[in-house]
C-alpha positions, 0 to 999 in steps of 0.5 A: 088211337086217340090219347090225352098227351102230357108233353111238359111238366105243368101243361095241359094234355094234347089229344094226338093220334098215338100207337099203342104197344102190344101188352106185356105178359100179364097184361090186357088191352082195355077199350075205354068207356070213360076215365076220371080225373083227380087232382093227383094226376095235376100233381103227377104232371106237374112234377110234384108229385113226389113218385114222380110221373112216367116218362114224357110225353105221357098218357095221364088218369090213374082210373077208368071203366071200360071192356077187356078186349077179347073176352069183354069183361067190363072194368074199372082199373086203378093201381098198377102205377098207371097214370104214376110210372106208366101211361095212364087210362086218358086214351080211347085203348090202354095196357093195364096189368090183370093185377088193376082190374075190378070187374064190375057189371054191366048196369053201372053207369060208366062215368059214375063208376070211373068217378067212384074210384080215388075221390069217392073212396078217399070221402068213403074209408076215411069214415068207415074204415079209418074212423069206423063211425059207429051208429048213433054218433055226430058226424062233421064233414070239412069240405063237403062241397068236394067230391070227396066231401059229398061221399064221406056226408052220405058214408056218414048217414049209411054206417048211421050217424045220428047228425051230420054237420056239412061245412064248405064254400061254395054256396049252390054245392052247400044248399044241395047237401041240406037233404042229405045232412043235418046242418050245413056250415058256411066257411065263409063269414065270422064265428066259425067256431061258435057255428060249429059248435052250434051245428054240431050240439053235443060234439062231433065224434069224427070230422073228416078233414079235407081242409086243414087249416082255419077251418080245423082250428074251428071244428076242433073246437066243436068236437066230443070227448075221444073224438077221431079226426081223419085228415086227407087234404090241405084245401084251406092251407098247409098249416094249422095252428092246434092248441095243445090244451085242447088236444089232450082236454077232449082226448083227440085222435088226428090220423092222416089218411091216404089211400095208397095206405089202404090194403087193396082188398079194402080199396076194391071193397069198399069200391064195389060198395059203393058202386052197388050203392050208386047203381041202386040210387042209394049213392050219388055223384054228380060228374061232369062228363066231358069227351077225351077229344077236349081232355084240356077243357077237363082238366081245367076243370080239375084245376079250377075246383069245377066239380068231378071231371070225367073224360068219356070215349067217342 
């Protein structure tokens, strides 16, 4: 079979012919339609990742959709510890624990669904699980320019927020989102603040934080009294400099969020919401589909900010 390949700490994946072992007990072998990549699989091989990373060379990807070969049950597999302590999903067949396997149905779109795993659930339960946005609230939405970004603007509008504020960089990803927020902020350009305190009017109520950073010390400045702020990611820089007058003035709330630190009853729940939701057309996620034989191509792609990559078979 076919496989992406880390061989080095820091490289790109090799696609080379690989024997895959006979499963363990309590294992299948599944047929892979198509396996997204996320920016963790770039920390795991890089070495940074502070789980570490399977012995190499390794097969990356923490997720995927395909078929369990003898039954045919179709599948999106995450946890387990593939693509963290053991060969990843980035592979034409892989072993994977019964414990990782979500059945879903046969009318998703196989690179959407593979895309709505890690991404898409940490832009998800960040607002209705974490922060529980409440119907008639303001909603403002820290990097909704990334995949994570775009899902937790239309959680937002689904448990029904009554504005949501969208504020990114990238231009062409920003204007696509006018028809699904409110307002959208440019991160770009002075008087961050001042702007978002304009989009937001009365104040946000949650902000979902992907960023940190500078523009963190904006969007706190345009929140409501007892604001949630649920922070997953540092894109704008690992520190922040917070006021503690403002903290404790508007009574916030700043909880960090990771989803290894969700029940994964929650995980697969919300995941198959989302995946009916994006079945029905009440969802979206533009993917970039890639094939596994140029693997490299996409995770350059992870790399350089290029939108959700997703490796497909064939």
């Amino acid at each position: 079979m076919r496989a992406a390949l880390i061989t080095e700490a820091g490289a790109s994946p090799v696609v080379e012919e690989r024997e895959l072992p006979d499963p363990a007990e309590g294992e299948v072998t599944v047929t892979l339609e198509a396996a997204s990549l996320n920016p963790v699989d770039l920390a795991i091989a890089s070495g940074g990742f502070y789980a570490g990373h399977p012995p190499m060379p390794y097969v990356p990807a923490i997720e995927a959709v395909g078929r369990v070969e003898g039954d045919g049950r179709r599948v999106f597999v995450m946890g387990g510890g593939i693509g963290v302590v053991r060969d990843g999903t980035s592979a034409e067949r892989f072993n994977a624990p019964e414990s990782a396997l979500v059945e879903i149905g046969d009318d998703a779109d196989a690179a959407t669904a593979a895309a709505l795993g890690t991404a898409a659930l940490a832009g998800w339960l960040p607002i209705t699980w974490t922060a529980k946005l409440q119907p008639g609230e303001t909603a403002l939405v820290l990097g909704a320019t990334g995949a994570a970004g775009s899902i937790a603007v239309q959680a937002a509008r689904i448990a029904g927020a009554a504005r949501i504020v969208a504020a990114g960089r990238n231009p062409e990803r920003l204007a696509a989102l006018e028809g699904m927020a409110d307002a959208v902020v440019s991160l770009e350009g002075d008087n961050l603040a001042a702007r978002m305190q304009a989009a937001c009017e009365g104040g946000a109520h949650v902000v979902f934080d992907a960023l940190w950073g500078a523009p963190l010390q904006a969007a706190l400045t345009a929140t409501a009294l007892g604001a949630r702020v649920i922070h997953i990611g540092q894109a704008a820089g690992d520190t922040a400099t917070v006021a503690s007058g403002l903290v404790r003035g508007k009574q916030l709330t700043i909880k960090g969020y990771s989803n290894f630190g969700i029940p994964r009853a929650e995980l697969v729940s919300a995941y198959l919401t989302m995946v009916d939701l994006a079945t029905a057309g009440e969802l979206t996620l533009p993917v970039v589909t890639t094939p596994l034989a140029d693997a490299g191509s996409a995770w350059a792609g992870v790399a350089a900010g290029g939108g959700k990559q997703v490796l497909i078979s064939g």
